[in-house]
PDB file of N, CA, C and O in Angstrom:
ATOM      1  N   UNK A   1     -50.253 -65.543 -84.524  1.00  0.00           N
ATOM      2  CA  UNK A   1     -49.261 -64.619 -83.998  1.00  0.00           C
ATOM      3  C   UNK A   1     -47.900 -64.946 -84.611  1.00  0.00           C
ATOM      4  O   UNK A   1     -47.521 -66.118 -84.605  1.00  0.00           O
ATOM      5  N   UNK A   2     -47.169 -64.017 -85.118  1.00  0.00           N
ATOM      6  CA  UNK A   2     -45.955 -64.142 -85.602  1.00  0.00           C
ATOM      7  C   UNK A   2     -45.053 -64.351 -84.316  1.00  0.00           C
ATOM      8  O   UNK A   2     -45.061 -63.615 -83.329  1.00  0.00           O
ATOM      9  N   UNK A   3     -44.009 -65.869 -84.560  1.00  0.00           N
ATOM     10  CA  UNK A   3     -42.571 -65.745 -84.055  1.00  0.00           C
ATOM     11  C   UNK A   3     -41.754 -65.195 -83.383  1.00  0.00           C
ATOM     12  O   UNK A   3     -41.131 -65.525 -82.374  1.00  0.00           O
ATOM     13  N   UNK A   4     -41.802 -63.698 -84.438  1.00  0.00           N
ATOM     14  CA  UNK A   4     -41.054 -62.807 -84.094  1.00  0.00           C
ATOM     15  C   UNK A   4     -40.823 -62.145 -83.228  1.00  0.00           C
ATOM     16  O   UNK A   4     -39.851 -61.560 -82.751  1.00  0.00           O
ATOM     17  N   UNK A   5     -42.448 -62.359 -82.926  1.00  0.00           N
ATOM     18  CA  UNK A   5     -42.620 -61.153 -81.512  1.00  0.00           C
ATOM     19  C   UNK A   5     -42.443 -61.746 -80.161  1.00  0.00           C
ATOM     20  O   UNK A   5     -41.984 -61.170 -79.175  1.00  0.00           O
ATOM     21  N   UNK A   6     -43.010 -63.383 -80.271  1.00  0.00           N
ATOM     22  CA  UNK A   6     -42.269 -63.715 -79.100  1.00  0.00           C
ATOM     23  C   UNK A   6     -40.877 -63.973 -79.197  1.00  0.00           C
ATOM     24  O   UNK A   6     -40.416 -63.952 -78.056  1.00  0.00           O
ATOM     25  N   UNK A   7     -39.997 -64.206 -80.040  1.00  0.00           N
ATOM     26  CA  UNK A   7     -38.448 -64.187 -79.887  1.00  0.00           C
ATOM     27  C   UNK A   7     -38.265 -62.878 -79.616  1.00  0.00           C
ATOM     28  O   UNK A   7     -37.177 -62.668 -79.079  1.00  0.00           O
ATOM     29  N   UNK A   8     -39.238 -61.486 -79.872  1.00  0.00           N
ATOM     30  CA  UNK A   8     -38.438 -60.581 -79.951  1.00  0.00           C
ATOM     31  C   UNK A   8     -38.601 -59.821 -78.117  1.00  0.00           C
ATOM     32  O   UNK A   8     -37.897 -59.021 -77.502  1.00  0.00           O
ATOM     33  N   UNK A   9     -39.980 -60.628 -77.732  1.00  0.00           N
ATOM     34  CA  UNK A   9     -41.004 -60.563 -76.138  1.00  0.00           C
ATOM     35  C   UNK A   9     -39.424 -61.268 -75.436  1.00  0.00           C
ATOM     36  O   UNK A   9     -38.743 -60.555 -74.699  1.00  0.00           O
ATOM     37  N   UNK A  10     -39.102 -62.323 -75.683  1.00  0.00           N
ATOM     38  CA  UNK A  10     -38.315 -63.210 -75.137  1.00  0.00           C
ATOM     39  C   UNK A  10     -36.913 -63.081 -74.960  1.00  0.00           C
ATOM     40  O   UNK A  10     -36.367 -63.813 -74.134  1.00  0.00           O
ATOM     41  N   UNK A  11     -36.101 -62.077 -75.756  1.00  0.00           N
ATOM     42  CA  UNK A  11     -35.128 -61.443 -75.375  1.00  0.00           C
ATOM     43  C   UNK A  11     -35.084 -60.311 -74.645  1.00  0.00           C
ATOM     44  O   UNK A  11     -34.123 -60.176 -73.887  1.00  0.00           O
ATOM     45  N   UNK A  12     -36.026 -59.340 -74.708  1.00  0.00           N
ATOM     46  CA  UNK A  12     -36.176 -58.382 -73.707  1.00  0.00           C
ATOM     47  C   UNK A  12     -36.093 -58.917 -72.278  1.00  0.00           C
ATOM     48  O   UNK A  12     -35.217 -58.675 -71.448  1.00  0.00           O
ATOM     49  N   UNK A  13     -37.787 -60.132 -72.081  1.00  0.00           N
ATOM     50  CA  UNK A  13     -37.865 -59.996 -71.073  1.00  0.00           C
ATOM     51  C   UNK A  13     -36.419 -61.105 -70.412  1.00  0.00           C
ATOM     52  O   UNK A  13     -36.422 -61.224 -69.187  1.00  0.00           O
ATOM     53  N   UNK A  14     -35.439 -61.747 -71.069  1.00  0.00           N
ATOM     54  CA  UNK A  14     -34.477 -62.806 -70.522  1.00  0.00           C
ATOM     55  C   UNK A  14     -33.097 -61.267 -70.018  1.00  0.00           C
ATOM     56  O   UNK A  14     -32.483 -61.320 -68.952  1.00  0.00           O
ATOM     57  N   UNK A  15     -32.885 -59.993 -71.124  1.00  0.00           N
ATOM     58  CA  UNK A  15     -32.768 -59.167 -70.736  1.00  0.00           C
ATOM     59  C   UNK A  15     -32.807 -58.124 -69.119  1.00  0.00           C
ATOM     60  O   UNK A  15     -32.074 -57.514 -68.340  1.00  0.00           O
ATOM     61  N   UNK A  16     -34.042 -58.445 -69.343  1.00  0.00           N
ATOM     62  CA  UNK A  16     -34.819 -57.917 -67.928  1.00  0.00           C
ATOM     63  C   UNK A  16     -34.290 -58.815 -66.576  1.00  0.00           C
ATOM     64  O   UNK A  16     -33.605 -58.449 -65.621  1.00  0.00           O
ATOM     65  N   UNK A  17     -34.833 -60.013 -66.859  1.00  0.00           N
ATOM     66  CA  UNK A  17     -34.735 -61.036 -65.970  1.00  0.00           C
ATOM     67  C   UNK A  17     -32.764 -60.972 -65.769  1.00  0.00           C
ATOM     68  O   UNK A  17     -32.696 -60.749 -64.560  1.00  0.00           O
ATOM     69  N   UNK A  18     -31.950 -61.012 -66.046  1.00  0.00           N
ATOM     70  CA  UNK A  18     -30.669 -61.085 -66.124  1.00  0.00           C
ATOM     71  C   UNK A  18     -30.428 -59.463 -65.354  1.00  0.00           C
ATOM     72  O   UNK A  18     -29.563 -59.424 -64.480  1.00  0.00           O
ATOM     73  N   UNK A  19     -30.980 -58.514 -65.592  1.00  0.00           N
ATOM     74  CA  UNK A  19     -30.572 -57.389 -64.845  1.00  0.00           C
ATOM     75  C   UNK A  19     -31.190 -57.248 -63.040  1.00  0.00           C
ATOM     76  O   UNK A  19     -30.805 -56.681 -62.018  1.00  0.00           O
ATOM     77  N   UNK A  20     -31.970 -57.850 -63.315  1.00  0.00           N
ATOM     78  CA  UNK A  20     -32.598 -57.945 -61.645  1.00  0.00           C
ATOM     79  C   UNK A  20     -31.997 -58.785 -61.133  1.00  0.00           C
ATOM     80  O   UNK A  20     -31.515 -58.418 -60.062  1.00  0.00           O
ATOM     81  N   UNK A  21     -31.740 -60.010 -61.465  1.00  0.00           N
ATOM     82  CA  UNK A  21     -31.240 -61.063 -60.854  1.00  0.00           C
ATOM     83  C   UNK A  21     -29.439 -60.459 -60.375  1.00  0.00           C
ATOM     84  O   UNK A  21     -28.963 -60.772 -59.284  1.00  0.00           O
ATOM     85  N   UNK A  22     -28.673 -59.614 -61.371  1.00  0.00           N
ATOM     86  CA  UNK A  22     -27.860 -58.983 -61.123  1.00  0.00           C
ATOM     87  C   UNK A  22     -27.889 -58.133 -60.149  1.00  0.00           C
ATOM     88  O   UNK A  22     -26.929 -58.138 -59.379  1.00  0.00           O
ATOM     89  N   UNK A  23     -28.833 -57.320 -59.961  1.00  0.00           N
ATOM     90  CA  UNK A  23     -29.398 -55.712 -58.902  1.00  0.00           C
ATOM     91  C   UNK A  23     -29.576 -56.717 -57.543  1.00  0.00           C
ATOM     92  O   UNK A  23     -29.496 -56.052 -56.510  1.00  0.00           O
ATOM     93  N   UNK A  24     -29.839 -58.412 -57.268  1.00  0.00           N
ATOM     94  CA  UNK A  24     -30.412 -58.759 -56.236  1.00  0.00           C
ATOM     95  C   UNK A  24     -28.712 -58.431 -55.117  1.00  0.00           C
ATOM     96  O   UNK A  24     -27.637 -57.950 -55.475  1.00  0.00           O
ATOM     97  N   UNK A  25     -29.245 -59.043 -53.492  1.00  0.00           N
ATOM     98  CA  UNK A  25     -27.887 -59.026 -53.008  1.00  0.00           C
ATOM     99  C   UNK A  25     -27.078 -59.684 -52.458  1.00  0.00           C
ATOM    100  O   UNK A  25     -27.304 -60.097 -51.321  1.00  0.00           O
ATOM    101  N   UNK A  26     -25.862 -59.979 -53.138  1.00  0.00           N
ATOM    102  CA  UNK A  26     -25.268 -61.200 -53.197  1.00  0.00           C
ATOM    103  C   UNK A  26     -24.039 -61.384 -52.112  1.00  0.00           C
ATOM    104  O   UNK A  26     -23.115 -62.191 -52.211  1.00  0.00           O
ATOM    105  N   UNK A  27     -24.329 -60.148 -50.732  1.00  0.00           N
ATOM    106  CA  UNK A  27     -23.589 -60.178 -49.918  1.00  0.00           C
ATOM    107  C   UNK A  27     -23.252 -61.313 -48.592  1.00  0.00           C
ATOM    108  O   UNK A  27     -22.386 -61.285 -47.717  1.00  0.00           O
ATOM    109  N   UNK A  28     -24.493 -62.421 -48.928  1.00  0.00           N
ATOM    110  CA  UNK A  28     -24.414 -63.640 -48.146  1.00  0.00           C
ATOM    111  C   UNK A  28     -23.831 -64.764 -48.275  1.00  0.00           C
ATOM    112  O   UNK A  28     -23.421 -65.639 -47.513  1.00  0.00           O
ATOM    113  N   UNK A  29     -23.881 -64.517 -49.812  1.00  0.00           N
ATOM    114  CA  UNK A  29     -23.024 -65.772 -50.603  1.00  0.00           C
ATOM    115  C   UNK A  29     -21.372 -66.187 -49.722  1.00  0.00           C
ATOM    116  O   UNK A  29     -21.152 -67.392 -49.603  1.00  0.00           O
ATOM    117  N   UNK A  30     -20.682 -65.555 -49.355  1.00  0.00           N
ATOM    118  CA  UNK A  30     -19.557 -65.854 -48.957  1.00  0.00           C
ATOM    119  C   UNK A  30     -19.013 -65.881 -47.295  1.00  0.00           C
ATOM    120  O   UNK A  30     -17.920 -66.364 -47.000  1.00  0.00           O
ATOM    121  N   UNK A  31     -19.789 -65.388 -46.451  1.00  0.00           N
ATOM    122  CA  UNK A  31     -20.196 -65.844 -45.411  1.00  0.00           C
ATOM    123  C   UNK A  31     -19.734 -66.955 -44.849  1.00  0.00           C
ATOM    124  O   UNK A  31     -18.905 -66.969 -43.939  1.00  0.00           O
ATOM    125  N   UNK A  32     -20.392 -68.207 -45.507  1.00  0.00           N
ATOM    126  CA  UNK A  32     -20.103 -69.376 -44.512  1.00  0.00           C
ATOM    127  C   UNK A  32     -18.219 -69.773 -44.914  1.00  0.00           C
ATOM    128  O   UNK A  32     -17.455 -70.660 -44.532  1.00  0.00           O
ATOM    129  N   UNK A  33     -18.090 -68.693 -45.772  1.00  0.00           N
ATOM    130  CA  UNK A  33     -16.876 -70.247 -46.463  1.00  0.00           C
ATOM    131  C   UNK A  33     -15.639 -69.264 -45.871  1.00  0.00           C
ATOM    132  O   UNK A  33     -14.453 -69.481 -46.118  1.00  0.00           O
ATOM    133  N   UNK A  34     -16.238 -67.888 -44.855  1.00  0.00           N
ATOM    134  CA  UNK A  34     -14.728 -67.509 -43.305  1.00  0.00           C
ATOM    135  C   UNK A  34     -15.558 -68.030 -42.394  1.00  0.00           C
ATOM    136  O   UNK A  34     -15.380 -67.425 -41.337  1.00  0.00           O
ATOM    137  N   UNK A  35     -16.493 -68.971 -42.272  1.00  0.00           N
ATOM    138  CA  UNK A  35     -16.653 -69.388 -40.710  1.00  0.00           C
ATOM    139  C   UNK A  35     -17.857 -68.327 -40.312  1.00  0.00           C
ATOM    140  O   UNK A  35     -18.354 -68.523 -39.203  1.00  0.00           O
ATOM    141  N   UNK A  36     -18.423 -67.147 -41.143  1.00  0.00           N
ATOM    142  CA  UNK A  36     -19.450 -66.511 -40.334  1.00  0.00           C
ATOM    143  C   UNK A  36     -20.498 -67.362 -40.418  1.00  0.00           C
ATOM    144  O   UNK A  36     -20.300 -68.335 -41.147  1.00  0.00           O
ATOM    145  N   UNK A  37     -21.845 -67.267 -39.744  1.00  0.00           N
ATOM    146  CA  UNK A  37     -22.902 -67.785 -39.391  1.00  0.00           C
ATOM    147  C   UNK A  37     -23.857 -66.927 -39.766  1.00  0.00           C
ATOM    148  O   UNK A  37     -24.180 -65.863 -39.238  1.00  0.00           O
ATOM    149  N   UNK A  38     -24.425 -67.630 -41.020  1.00  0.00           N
ATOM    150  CA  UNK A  38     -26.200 -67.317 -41.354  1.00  0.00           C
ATOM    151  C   UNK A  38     -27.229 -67.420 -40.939  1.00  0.00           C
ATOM    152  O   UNK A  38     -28.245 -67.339 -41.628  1.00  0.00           O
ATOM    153  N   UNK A  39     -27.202 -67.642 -39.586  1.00  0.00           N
ATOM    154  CA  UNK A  39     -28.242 -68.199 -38.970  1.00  0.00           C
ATOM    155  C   UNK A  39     -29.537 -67.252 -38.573  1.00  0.00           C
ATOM    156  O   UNK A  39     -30.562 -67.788 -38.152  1.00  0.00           O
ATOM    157  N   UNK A  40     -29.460 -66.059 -38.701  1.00  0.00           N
ATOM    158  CA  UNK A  40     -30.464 -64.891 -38.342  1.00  0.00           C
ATOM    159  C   UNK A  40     -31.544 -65.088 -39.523  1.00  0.00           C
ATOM    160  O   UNK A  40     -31.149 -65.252 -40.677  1.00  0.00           O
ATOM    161  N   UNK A  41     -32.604 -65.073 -39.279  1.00  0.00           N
ATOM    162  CA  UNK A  41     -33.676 -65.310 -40.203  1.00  0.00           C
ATOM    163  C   UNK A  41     -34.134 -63.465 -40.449  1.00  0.00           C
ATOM    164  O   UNK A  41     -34.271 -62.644 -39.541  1.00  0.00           O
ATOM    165  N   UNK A  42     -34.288 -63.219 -41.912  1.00  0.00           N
ATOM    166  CA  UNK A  42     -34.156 -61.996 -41.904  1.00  0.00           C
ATOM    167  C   UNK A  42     -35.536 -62.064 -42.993  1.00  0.00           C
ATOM    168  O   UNK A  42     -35.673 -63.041 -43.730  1.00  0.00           O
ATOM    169  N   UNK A  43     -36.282 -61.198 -42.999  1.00  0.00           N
ATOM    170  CA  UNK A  43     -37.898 -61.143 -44.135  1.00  0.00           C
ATOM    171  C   UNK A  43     -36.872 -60.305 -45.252  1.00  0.00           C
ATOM    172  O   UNK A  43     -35.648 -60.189 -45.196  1.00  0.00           O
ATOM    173  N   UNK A  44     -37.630 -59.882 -46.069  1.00  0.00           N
ATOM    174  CA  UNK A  44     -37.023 -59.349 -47.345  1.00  0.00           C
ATOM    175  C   UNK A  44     -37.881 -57.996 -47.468  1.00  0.00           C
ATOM    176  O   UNK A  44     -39.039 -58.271 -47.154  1.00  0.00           O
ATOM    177  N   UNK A  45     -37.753 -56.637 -47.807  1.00  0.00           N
ATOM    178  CA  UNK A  45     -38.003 -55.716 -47.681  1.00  0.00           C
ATOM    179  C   UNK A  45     -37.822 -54.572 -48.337  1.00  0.00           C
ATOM    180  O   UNK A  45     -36.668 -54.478 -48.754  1.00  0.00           O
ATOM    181  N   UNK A  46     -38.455 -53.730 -48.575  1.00  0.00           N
ATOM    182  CA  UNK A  46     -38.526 -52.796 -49.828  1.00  0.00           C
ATOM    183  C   UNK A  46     -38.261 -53.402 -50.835  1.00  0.00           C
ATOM    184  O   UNK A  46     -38.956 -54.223 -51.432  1.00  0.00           O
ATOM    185  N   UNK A  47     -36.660 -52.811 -51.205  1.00  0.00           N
ATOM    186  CA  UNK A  47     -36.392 -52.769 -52.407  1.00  0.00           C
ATOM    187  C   UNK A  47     -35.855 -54.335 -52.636  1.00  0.00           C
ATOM    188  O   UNK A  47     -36.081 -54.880 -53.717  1.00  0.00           O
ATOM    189  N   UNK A  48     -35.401 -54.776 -51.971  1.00  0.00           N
ATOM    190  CA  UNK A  48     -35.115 -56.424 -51.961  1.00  0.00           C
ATOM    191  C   UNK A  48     -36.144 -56.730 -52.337  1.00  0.00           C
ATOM    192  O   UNK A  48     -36.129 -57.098 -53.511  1.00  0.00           O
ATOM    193  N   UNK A  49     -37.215 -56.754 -51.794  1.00  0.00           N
ATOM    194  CA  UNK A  49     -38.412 -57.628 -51.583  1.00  0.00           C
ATOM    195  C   UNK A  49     -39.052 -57.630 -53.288  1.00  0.00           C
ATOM    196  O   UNK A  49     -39.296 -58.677 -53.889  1.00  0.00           O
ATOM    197  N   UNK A  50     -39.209 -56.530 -53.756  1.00  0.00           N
ATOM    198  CA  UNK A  50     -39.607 -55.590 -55.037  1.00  0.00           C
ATOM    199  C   UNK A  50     -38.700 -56.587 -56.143  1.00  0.00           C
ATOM    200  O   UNK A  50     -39.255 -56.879 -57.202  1.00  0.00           O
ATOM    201  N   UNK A  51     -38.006 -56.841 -56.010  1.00  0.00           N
ATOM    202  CA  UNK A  51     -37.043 -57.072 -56.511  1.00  0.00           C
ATOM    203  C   UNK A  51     -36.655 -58.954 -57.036  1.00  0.00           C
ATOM    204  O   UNK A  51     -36.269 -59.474 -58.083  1.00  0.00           O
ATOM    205  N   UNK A  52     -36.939 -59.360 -55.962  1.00  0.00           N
ATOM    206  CA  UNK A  52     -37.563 -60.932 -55.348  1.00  0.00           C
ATOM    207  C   UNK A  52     -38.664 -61.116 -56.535  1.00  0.00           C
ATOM    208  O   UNK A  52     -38.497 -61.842 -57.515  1.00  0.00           O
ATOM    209  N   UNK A  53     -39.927 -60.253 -56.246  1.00  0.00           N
ATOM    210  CA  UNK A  53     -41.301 -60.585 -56.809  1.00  0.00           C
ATOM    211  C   UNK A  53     -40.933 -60.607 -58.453  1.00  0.00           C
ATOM    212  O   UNK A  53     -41.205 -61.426 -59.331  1.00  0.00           O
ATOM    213  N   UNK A  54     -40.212 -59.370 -58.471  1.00  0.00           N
ATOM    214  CA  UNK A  54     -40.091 -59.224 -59.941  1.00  0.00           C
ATOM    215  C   UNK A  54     -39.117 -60.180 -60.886  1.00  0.00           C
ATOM    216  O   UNK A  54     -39.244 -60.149 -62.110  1.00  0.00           O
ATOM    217  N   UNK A  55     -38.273 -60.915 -60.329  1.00  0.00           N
ATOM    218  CA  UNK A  55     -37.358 -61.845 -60.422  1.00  0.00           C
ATOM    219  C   UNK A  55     -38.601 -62.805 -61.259  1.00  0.00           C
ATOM    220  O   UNK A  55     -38.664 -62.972 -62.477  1.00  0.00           O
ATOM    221  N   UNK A  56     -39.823 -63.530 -59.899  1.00  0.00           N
ATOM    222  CA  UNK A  56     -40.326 -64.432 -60.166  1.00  0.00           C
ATOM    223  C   UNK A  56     -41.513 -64.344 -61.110  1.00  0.00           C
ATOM    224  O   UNK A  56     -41.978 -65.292 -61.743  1.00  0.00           O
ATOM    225  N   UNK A  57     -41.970 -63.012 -61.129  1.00  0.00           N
ATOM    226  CA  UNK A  57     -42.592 -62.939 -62.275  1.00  0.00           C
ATOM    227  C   UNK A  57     -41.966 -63.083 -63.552  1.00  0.00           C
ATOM    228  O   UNK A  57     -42.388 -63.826 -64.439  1.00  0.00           O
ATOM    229  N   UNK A  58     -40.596 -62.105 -63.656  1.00  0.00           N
ATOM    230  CA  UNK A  58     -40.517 -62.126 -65.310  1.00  0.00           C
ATOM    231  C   UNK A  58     -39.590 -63.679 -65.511  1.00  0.00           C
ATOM    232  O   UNK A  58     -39.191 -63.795 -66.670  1.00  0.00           O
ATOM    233  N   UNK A  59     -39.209 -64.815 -64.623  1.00  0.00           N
ATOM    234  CA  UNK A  59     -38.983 -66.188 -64.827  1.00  0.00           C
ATOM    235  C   UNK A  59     -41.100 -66.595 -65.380  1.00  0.00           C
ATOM    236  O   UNK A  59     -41.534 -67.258 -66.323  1.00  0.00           O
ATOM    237  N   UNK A  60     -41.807 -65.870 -64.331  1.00  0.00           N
ATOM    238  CA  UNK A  60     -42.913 -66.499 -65.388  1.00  0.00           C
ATOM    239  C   UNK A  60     -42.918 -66.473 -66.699  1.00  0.00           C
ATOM    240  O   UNK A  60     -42.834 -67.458 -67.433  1.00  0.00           O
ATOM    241  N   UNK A  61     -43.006 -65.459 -66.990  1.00  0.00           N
ATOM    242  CA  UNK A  61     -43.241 -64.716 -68.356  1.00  0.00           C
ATOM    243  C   UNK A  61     -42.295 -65.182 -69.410  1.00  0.00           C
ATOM    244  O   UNK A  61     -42.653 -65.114 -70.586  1.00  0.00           O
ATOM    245  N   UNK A  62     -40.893 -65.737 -69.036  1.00  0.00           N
ATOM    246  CA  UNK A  62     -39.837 -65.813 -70.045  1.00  0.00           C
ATOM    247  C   UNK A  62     -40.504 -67.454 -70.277  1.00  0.00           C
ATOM    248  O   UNK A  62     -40.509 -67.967 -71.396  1.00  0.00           O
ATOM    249  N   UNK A  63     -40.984 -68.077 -69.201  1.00  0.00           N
ATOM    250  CA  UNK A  63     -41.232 -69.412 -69.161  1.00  0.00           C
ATOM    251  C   UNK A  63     -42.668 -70.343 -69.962  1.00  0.00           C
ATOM    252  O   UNK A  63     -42.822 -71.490 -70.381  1.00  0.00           O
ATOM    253  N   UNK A  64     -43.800 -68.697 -69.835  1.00  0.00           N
ATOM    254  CA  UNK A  64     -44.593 -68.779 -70.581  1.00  0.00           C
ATOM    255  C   UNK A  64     -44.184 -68.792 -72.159  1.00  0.00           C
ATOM    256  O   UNK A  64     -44.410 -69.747 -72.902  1.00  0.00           O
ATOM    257  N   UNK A  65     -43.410 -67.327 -72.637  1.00  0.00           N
ATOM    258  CA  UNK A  65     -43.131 -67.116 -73.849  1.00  0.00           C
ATOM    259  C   UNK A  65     -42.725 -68.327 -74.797  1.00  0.00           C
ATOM    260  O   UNK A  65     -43.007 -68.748 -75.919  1.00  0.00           O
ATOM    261  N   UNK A  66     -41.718 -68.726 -73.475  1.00  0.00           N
ATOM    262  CA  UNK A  66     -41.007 -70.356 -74.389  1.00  0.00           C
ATOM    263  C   UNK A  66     -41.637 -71.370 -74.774  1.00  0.00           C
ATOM    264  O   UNK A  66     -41.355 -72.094 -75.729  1.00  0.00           O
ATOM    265  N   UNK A  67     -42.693 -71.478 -73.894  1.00  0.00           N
ATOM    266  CA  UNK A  67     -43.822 -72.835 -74.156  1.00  0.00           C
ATOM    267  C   UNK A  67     -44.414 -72.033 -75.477  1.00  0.00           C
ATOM    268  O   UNK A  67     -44.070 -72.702 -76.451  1.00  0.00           O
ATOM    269  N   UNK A  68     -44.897 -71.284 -75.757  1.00  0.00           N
ATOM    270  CA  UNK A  68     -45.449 -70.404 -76.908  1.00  0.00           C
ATOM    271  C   UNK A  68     -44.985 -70.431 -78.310  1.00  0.00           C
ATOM    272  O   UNK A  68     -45.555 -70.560 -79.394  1.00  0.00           O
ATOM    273  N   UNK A  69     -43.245 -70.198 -77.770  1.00  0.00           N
ATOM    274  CA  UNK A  69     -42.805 -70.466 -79.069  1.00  0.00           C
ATOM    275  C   UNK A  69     -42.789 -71.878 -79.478  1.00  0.00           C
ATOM    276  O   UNK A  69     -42.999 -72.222 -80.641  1.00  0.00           O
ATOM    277  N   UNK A  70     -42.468 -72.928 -78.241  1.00  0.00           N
ATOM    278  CA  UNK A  70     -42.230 -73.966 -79.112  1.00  0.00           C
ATOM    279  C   UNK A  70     -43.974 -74.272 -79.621  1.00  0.00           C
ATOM    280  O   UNK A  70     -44.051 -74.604 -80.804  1.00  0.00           O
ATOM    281  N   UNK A  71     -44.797 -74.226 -79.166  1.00  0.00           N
ATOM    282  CA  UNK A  71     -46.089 -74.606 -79.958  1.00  0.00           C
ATOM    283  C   UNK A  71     -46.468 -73.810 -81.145  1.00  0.00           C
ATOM    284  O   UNK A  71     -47.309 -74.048 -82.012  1.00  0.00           O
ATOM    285  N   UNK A  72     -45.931 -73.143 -81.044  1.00  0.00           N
ATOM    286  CA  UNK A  72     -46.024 -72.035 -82.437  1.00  0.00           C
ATOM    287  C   UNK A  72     -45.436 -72.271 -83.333  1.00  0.00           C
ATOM    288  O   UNK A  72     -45.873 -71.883 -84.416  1.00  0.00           O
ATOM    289  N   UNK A  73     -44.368 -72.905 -83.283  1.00  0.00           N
ATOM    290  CA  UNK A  73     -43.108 -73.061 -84.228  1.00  0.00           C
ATOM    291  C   UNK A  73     -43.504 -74.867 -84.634  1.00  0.00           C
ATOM    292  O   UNK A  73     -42.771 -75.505 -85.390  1.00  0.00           O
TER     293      UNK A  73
END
């Protein structure tokens, strides 16, 4: 298998992975640091949830590709 295609597999999917991780929601992050409380345990759902899975898949996939290239190379 040519290189190419996984450098070329491997920018898409780091691409990909960088836009979801962006789309996730980052409205909890700042919360504790006025004193609100995170304490409600909340499941993750629809489009969150969708979103979550797909995160951890394409970290598979970018993680596979890399082991690939370096044995390839």
């Amino acid at each position: 298998m040519d290189p190419r295609i996984i450098q070329i597999g491997q920018i898409i999917v780091s691409l990909l992975l960088i836009t979801v991780i962006l789309l996730q929601n980052r409205g909890t992050g700042l919360s504790g640091i006025f004193g609100g409380s995170s304490a409600v345990f909340q499941t993750k759902r629809g489009v969150e949830k969708v979103l979550f899975t797909v995160t951890i898949v394409l970290a598979v996939i970018f993680f596979a590709l890399s082991l690939g290239r370096l044995f390839l190379e």
